[in-house]
C-alpha positions as CSV (number, residue, x, y, z in Angstrom):
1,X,-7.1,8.2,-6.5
2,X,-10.2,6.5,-5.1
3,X,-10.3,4.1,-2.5
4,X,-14.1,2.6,-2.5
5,X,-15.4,1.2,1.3
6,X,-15.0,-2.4,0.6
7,X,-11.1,-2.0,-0.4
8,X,-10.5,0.2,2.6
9,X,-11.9,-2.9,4.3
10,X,-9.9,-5.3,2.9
11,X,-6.6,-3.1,3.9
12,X,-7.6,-2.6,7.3
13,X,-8.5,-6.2,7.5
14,X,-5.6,-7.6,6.4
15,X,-3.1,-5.3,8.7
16,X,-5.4,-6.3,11.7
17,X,-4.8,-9.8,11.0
18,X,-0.3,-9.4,10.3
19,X,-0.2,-7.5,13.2
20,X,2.1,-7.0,15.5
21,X,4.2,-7.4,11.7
22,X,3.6,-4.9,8.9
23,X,1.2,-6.3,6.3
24,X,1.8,-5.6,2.5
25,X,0.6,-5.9,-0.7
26,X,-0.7,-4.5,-3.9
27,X,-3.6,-2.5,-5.1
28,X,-5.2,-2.5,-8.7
29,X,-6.6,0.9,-9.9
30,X,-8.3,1.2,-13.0
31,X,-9.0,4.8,-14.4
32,X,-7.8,5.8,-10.8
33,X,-10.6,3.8,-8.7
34,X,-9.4,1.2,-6.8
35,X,-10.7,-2.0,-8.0
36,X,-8.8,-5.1,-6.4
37,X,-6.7,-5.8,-3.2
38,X,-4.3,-8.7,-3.8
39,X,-2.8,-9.2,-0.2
40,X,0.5,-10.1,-0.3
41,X,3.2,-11.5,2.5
42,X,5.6,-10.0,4.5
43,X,8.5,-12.2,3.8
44,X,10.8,-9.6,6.3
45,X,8.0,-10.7,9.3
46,X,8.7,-7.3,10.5
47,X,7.4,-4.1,12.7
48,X,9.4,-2.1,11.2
49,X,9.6,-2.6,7.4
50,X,8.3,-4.9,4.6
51,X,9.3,-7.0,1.9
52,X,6.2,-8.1,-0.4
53,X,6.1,-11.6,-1.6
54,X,3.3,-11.5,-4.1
55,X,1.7,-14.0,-6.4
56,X,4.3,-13.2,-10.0
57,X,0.6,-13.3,-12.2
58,X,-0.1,-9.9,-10.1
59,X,2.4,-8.1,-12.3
60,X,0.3,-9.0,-15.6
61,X,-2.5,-6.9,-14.0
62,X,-0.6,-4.1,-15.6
63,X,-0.5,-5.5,-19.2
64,X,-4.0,-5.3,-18.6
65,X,-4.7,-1.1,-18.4
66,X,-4.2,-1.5,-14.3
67,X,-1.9,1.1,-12.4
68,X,-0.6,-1.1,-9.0
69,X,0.0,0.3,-6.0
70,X,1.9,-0.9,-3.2
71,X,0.4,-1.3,0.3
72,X,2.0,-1.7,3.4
73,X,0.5,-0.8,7.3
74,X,2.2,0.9,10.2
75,X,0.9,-0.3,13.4
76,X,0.8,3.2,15.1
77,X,3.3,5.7,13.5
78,X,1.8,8.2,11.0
79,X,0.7,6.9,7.5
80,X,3.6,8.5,6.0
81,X,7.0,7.1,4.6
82,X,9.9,6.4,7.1
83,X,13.5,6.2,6.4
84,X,13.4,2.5,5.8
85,X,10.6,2.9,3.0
86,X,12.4,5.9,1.3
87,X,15.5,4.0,1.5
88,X,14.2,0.5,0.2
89,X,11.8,2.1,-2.1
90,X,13.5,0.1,-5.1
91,X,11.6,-1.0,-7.4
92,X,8.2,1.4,-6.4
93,X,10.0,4.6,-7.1
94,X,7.7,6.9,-8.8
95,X,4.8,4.4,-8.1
96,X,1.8,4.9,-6.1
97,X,2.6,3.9,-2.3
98,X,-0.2,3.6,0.2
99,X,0.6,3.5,4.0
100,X,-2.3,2.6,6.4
101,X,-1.7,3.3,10.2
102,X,-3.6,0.5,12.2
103,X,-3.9,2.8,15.6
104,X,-5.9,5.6,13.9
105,X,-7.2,4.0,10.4
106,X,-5.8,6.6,8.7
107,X,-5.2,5.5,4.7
108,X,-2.2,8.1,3.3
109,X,-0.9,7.9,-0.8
110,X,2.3,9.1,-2.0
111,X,5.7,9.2,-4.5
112,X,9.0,8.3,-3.7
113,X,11.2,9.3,-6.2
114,X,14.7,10.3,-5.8
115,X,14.8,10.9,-2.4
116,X,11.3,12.7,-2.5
117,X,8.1,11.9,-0.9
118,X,5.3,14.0,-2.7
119,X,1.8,13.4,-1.0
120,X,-1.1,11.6,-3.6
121,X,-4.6,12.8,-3.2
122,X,-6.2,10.0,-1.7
123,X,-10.3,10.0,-1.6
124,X,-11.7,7.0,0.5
125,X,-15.8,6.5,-0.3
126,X,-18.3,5.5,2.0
127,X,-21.4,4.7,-0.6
């Protein structure tokens, strides 16, 4: 999955301004290239997990050839799925899940199914 400058941007952007609370929303890829960011809201208002309130029409993206992902920052753990993600996973099981770490900037994709976390390759562009 690709990651072009102007969506990492948009991520880092939008967990700078949620902070000290987890921000969260959804990413459209097309053919694997991220093309959109549609920032959601944390409706938990949390540190220390999420729960995405997005616009409903996002969901239609998918009718129309895009894979979403789901976003969410940590503010200074590792970009990589904690309890409380594996555990409320719901309805993103299987689906890409993107974690990006405010303290460090580091952008991390992965799979949570079943228990599982399997790492996604994750390339971030800078042209």
């Amino acid at each position: 999955m690709v990651i072009p400058p102007e969506i990492l941007a948009e991520l880092a952007e939008h967990a700078r301004a949620e902070s000290p609370n987890e921000a969260c929303g959804l990413v459209a890829f097309r053919e694997g290239v991220a093309e959109r960011y549609l920032p959601g809201r944390n409706a938990a208002a949390s540190p220390y997990r999420f729960e995405l309130d997005v616009d409903p029409e996002s969901w239609f993206l998918e009718d129309d050839g895009y894979e979403l992902a789901v976003f969410h920052s940590h503010l200074s753990s590792p970009p990589r799925p904690s309890r409380t993600d594996v555990e409320n996973v719901g309805l993103w099981a299987g689906r890409p899940y993107l974690i990006y770490t405010l303290r460090t900037g580091e952008l991390a994709g992965w799979r949570i199914a079943n228990g599982t976390i399997e790492p996604l390759a994750l390339e971030t562009r800078t042209d």
